[in-house]
C-alpha positions in Angstrom: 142.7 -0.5 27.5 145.8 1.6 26.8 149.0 0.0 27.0 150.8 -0.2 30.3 154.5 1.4 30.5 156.3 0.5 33.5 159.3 2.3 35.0 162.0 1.1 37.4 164.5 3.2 39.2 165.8 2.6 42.8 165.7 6.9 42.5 162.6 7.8 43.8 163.3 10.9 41.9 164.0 9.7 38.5 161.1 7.7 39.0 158.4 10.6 39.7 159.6 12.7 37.0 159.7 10.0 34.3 156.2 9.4 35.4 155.2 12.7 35.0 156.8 13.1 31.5 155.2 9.7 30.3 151.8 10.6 32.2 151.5 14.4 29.8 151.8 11.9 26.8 148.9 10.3 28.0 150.5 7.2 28.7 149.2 4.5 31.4 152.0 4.6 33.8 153.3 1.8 36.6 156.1 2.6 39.1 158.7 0.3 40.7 161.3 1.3 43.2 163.4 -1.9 42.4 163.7 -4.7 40.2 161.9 -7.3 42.2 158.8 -4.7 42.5 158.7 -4.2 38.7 159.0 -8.2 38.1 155.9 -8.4 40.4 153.9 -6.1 38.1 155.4 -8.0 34.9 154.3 -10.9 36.4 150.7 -9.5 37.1 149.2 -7.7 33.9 150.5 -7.4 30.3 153.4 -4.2 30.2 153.9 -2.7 26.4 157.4 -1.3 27.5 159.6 -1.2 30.6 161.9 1.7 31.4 164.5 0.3 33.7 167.7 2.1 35.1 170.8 -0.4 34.7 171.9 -0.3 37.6 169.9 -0.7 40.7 171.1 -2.2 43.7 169.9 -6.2 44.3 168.2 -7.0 40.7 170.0 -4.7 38.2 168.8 -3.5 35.0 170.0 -6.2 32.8 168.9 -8.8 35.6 165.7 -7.4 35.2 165.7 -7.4 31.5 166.6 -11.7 31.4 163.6 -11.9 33.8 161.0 -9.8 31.7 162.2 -12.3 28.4 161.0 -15.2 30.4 158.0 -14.2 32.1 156.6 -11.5 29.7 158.1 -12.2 26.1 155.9 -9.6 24.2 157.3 -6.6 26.7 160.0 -4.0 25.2 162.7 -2.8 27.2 164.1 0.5 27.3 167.6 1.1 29.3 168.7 3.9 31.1 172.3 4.1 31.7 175.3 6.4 32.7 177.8 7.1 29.9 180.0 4.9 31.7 178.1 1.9 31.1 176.7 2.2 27.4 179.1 -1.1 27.1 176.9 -2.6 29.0 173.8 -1.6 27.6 175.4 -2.3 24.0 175.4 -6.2 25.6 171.8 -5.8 27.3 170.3 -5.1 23.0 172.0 -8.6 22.3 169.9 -9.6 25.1 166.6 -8.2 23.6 166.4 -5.1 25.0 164.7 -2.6 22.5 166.9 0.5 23.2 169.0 2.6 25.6 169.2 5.8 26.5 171.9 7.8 28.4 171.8 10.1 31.3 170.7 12.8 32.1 167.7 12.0 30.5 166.1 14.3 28.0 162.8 14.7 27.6 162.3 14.9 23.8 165.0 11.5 23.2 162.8 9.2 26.4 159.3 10.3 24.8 160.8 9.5 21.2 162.6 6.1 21.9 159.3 5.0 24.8 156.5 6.2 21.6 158.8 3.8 18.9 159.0 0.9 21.3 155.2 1.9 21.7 154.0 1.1 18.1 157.0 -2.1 18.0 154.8 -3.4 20.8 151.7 -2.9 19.0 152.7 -3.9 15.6 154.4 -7.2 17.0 150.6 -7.7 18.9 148.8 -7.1 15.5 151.2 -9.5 13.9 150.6 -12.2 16.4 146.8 -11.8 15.8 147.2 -12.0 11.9 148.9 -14.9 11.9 146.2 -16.7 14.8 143.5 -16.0 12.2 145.6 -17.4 9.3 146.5 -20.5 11.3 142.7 -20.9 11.9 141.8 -20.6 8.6 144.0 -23.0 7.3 145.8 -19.5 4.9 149.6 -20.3 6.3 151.4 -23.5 4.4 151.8 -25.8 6.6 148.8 -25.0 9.0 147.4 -27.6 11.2 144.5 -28.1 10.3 141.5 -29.5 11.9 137.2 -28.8 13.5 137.3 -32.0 15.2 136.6 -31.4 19.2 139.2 -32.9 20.7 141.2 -31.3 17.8 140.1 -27.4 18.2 141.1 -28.3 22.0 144.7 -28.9 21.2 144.8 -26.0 19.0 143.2 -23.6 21.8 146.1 -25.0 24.2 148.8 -24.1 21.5 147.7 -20.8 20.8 147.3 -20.5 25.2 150.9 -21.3 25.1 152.8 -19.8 22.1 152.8 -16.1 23.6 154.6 -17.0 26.8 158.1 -19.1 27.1 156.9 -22.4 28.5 158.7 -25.3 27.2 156.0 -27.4 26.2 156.2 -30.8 25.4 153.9 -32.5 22.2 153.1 -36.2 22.5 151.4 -38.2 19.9 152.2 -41.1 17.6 154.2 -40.5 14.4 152.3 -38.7 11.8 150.2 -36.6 13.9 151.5 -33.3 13.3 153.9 -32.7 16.1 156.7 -30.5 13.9 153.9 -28.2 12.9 152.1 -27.9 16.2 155.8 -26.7 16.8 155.9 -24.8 14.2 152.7 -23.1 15.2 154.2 -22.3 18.9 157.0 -20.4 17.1 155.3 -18.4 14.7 152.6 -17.6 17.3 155.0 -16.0 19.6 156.9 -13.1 20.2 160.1 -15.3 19.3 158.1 -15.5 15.3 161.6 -13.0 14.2 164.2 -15.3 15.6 164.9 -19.1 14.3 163.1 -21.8 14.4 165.7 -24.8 14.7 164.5 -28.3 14.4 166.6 -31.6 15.5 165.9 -35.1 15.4 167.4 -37.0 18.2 166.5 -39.9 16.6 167.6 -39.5 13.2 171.5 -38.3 14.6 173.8 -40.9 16.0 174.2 -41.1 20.1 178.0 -39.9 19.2 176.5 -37.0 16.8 174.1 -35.6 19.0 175.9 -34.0 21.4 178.0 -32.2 19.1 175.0 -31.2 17.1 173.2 -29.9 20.0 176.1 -28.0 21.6 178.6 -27.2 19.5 182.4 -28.0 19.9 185.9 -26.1 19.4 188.4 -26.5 17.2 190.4 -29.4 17.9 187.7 -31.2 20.4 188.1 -34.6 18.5 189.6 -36.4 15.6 188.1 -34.1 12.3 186.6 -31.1 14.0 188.8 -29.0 12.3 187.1 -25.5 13.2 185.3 -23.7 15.7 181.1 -24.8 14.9 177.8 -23.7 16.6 175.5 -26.3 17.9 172.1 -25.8 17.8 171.5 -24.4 20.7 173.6 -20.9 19.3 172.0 -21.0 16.2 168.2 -21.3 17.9 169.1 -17.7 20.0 166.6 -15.8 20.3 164.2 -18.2 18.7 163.0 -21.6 19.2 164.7 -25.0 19.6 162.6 -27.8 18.5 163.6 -31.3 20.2 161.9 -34.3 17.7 161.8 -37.5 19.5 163.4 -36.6 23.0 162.7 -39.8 24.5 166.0 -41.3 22.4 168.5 -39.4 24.0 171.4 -40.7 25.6 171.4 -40.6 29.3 174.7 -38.1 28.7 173.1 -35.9 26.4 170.0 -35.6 28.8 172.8 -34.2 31.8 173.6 -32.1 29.2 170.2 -30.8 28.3 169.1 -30.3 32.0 171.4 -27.9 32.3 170.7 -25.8 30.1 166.9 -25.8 31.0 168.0 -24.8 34.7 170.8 -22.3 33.8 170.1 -21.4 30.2 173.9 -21.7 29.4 175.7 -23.8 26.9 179.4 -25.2 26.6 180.7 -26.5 23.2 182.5 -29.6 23.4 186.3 -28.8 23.9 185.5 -25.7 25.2 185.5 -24.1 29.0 183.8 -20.8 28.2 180.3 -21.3 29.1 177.5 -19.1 26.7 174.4 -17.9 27.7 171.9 -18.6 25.0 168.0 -17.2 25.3 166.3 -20.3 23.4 162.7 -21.5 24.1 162.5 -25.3 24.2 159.7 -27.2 22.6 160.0 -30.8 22.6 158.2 -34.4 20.8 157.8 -37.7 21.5 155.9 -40.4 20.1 156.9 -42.5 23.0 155.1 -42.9 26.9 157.7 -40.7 28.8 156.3 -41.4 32.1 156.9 -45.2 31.3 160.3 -44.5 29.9 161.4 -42.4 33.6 159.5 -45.4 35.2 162.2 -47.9 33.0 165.1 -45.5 33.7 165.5 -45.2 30.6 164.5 -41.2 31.0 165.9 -38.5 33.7 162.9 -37.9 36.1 164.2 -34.5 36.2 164.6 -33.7 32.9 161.0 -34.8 32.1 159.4 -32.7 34.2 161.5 -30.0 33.5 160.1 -30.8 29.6 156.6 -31.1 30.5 155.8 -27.7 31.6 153.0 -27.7 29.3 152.1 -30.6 28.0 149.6 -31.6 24.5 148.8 -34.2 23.5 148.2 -34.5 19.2 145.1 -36.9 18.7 145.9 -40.0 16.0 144.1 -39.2 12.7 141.2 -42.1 13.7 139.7 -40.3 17.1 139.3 -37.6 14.3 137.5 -39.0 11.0 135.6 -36.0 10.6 138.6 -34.1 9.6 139.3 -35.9 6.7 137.5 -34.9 4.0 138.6 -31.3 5.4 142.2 -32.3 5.5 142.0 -34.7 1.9 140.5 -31.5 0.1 143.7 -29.3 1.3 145.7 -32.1 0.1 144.2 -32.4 -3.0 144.4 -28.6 -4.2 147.9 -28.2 -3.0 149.0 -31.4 -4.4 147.3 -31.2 -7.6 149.0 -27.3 -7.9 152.4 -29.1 -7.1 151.8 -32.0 -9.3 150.3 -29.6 -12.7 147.6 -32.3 -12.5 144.2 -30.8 -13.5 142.5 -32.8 -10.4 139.4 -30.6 -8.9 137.7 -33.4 -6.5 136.8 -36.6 -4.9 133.6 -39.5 -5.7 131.7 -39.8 -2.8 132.7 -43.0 -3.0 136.5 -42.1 -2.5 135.4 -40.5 0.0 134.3 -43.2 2.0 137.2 -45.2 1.4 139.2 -42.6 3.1 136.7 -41.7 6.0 136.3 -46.0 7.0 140.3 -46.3 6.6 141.7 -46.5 10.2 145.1 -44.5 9.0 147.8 -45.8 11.4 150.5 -43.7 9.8 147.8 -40.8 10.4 147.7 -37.1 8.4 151.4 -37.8 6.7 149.9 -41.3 5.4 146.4 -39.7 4.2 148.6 -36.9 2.5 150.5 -40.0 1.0 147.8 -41.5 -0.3 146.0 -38.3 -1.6 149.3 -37.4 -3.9 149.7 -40.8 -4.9 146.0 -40.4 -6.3 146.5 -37.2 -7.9 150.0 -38.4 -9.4 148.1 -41.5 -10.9 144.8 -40.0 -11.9 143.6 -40.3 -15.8 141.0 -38.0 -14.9 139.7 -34.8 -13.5 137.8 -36.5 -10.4 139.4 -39.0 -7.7 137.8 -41.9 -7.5 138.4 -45.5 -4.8 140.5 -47.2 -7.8 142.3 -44.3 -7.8 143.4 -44.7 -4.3 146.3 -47.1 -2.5 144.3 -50.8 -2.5 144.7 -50.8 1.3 142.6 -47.6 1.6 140.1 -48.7 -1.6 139.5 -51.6 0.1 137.1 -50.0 2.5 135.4 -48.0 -0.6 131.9 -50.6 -0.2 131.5 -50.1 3.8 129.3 -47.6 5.2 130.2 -44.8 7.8 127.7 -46.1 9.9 124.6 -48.4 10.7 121.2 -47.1 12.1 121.1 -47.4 15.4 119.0 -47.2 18.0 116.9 -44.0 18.4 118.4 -40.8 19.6 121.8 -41.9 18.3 124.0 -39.7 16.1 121.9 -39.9 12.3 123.8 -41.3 9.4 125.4 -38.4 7.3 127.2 -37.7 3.9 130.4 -35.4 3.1 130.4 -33.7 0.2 133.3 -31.3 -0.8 132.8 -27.6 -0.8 133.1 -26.8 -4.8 130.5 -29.8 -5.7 128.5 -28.8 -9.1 124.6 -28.8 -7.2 123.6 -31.5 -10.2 126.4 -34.0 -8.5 124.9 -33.2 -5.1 121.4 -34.3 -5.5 122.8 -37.3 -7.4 125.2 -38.0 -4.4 122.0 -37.5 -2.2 119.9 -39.6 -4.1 122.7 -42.4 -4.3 123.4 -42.5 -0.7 119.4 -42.3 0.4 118.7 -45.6 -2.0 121.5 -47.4 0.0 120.5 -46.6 3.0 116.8 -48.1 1.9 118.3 -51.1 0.3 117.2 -49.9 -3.2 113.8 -49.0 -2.1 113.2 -45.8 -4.3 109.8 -45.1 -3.2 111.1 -44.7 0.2 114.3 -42.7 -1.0 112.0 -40.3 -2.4 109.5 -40.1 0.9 112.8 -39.5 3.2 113.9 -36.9 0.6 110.4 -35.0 0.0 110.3 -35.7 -3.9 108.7 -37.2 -6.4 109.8 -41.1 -7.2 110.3 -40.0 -10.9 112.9 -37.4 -9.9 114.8 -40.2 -8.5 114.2 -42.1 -12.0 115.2 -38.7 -14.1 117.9 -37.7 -12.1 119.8 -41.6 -11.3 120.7 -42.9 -15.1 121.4 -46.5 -15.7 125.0 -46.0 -15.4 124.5 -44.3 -11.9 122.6 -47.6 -10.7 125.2 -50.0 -12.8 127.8 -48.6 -10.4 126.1 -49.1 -7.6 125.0 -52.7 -8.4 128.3 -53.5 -8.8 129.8 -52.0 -5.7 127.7 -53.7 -3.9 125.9 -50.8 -2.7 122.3 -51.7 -4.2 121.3 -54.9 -4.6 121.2 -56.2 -8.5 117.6 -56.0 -10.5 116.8 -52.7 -9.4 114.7 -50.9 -12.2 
C-alpha cells in the first residue's frame, strides 16, 4: 500500500487544495479539519507524513505535533506557518518535527519538502527492518540471542513494542539479558538516532540519584559548582533506560512519576521546568507487585512503568540455547582473546547443557572466556571448564523414558569436521546401550566393525574413564 500523507488545517480551503496538489503526485491523501480529527486518524492506520497548519484553534499545530511523537513515532511532520511565527516553528524542529514551510504556500516548495520527508519516512522503515533481521540473526554485537519457545516469545513482544513509545518494563533475575533486551527496544525504534542512556539505580547512592537523574543548577548544594544535565536531558529524544527500578527512594519515585504524567523535568536548585521527549524503559530483578504490596514501591508509579511488561526467562527454562549461545561466546571471545580456539568436546558440551547456571547468560559467557583464556589447545574440553560447571561433564541430558516422551538427543556445533561427527555419534549411541556395540550399530544402521574402525582405543579409554562405558569393553 502507498504511504498515507495526512493534512490538517481548520481552512477548509487550504485543506482541499493541498489535497489536490498532493493527490496529482499520486499521493494517498487523508483530510482533518482539526487537530483532534487528525490525531483520530494517527491513531487508526500508520501516516508517512503529516502536514499540519500551526495554528488551529483547540489542538494547535505544535500540540498536534507532541501528540503524533507519542502515539505514531515513525510519522514526519511538516509545519505550515505564517511568517510571523517561524519562531515558533524553529521550536516545533527541536520538538521533531521534520520541516516547516511558510505561507502562502507554494506549490513546487510543499511537493519538495512533503516528497523528502517521503523517502526520510521510508528509509527510516527500511532501516528499522534491517536491523529486525540482524537482531534475529544474531549479526548486531550484542544481540540477544536465543530459538528457545518461551525465548522467541519474548523477542516477538520486544520487537511488538520497540516501534511505538510504550514504557515497558523487563523483569528477570540478574544475568538474563535485561540491558540488551533494552538495547534492542531502542535500536528497533524510530528513537535508533537519538541516545540511548542507561542508569543503575542501584549502583548510585540514594543521595546521588536524584541528581543523576535530574540534573541540578549551579549552586544547588555544597560542590555543584556548575550548571549539569541529568539524565533525563541527555536521553532527549532517545531512550532512558532505568536498571534496577525497584531500589529507588520513595523521593526519587515522586520525582519520576512526574515526569511519566507530564513529561517535564526540574534540575535540582532550579524553578524552570524543561520539557524533555524521552521514552522510558525500565528493569528489575525484583517482584514489583510484592514490593507495592510491602510499600516499599509507589502503586502508581508501577503501573505507570508496566505499560508493557516482559518478562526475560533464567538461562535454565532455556538449555537448548546453550550450545547456540556458548558457540557465539566462543568465536567472539576467542577473536578478543587471539586464542586459536575453534570448538567444544561433546563432552564440554554436556557439562554446560546439565549446569543449572544461576548467574544465567553473563555466568555461561564467564565461564566460556575463562576456557578459552586457559585453553592449551585448539578444542574446549570439561577440564577446561570452571570445576563447578565440569562437575556435571559424566551426567546425561536425559534418561529414556516412557514411550512417546521427548527421545534423547545430541548437540553438535555447526563447523564439526563430519569424521568427529560420526565418532561423537557412535560415542553417545554406545552410552546410551551401556557399551553394547552390536546394538549401537543396529540403532545406527551399520556394520558392528565400523563402530570398531571408527572408535580407537583411546576413544574407548576416555570413555572408560569418564564413566560413560563401563570398563572391559573390547
Amino acid at each position: 500500500m502507498e504511504p498515507l500523507i495526512l493534512i490538517a488545517d481548520d481552512e477548509r480551503s487550504n485543506l482541499e487544495s493541498l489535497g489536490r496538489i498532493f493527490a496529482k503526485e499520486g499521493w494517498r491523501v487523508a483530510l482533518a479539519e482539526s487537530g483532534a480529527a487528525a490525531l483520530e486518524v494517527l491513531r487508526r492506520e500508520p501516516v508517512a507524513v503529516l502536514v499540519t497548519d500551526l495554528m488551529m484553534p483547540g489542538m494547535s499545530g505544535e500540540a498536534l505535533l507532541r501528540a503524533a511523537r507519542t502515539v505514531s513515532p515513525q510519522t514526519e511532520v511538516v509545519l505550515v506557518t505564517a511568517y510571523g511565527t517561524v519562531e515558533a516553528a524553529v521550536s516545533a524542529m527541536k520538538e521533531g518535527a521534520y520541516d516547516f514551510i511558510t505561507k502562502p504556500v507554494k506549490r513546487h516548495a510543499i511537493v519538495k519538502t512533503v516528497r523528502q520527508a517521503l523517502e526520510k519516512a521510508k528509509l527510516v522503515a527500511e532501516n528499522r527492518a534491517l536491523r529486525a533481521r540482524l537482531f534475529d540473526l544474531g549479526v548486531v554485537p550484542g544481540t540477544l540471542i536465543g530459538n528457545a519457545p518461551s525465548f522467541r516469545a519474548v523477542l516477538d513482544a520486544l520487537r511488538q513494542a520497540a516501534p511505538t513509545s510504550a514504557t515497558v518494563l523487563l523483569s528477570g533475575e540478574s544475568g538474563t539479558g535485561k540491558e540488551l533486551a533494552a538495547r534492542m527496544l531502542h535500536e528497533l525504534s524510530p528513537r535508533a538516532s537519538g541516545p540511548f542512556v542507561p542508569i543503575s539505580c542501584a549502583a548510585i547512592p540514594e543521595t546521588i540519584l536524584e541528581s543523576e537523574l535530574f540534573g541540578y543548577e549551579r549552586g544547588a548544594f555544597t560542590g555543584a559548582a556548575a550548571r549539569r544535565e541529568g539524565r533525563f536531558e541527555r536521553a532527549h529524544g532517545g531512550t532512558l533506560f532505568l536498571d534496577e527500578v525497584g531500589e529507588m527512594s520513595p523521593a526519587v519515585q515522586v520525582k519520576l512519576l512526574r515526569v511519566l504524567q507530564d513529561g517535564v523535568v526540574e534540575r535540582l536548585g532550579g524553578t524552570q521546568p524543561l520539557t524533555v521527549d524521552v521514552r522510558i524503559v525500565a528493569a528489575t530483578n525484583k517482584e514489583l507487585m510484592a514490593e507495592v504490596r510491602s510499600g516499599r514501591f509507589r502503586e502508581d508509579l508501577f503501573y505507570r512503568l508496566n505499560v508493557v511488561a516482559v518478562r526475560l526467562p533464567p538461562l535454565r527454562e532455556r538449555r537448548e540455547d546453550v550450545p547456540l549461545l556458548a558457540s557465539v561466546f566462543l568465536r567472539r571471545l576467542a577473536e578478543k582473546n587471539a586464542k586459536p580456539v575453534s570448538g567444544l568436546t561433546p563432552a564440554a558440551l554436556l557439562a554446560l547443557e546439565s549446569y543449572p547456571w544461576p548467574g544465567n547468560v553473563r555466568e555461561l559467557e564467564h565461564a566460556v572466556e575463562r576456557a578459552v583464556v586457559l585453553s592449551r589447545g585448539e578444542i574446549i574440553d570439561v577440564h577446561d571448564l570452571p570445576e563447578a560447571v565440569a562437575r556435571g561433564a559424566g551426567e546425561p541430558l536425559a534418561e529414556p523414558g516412557p514411550a512417546g516422551e521427548r527421545p534423547l538427543s545430541i548437540t553438535i556445533a555447526v563447523g564439526t569436521p563430519m569424521e568427529e561427527v560420526e565418532r561423537v555419534v557412535i560415542r553417545e549411541t554406545l552410552r546410551h546401550t551401556r557399551g553394547d556395540k552390536t546394538l549401537a550399530a543396529q540403532l545406527l544402521g551399520i556394520a558392528a566393525r565400523t563402530i570398531y574402525r571408527k572408535l580407537d582405543r583411546d576413544d574407548e579409554g576416555r570413555l572408560v574413564e569418564k564413566g560413560l562405558l563401563p570398563g572391559g569393553e573390547e
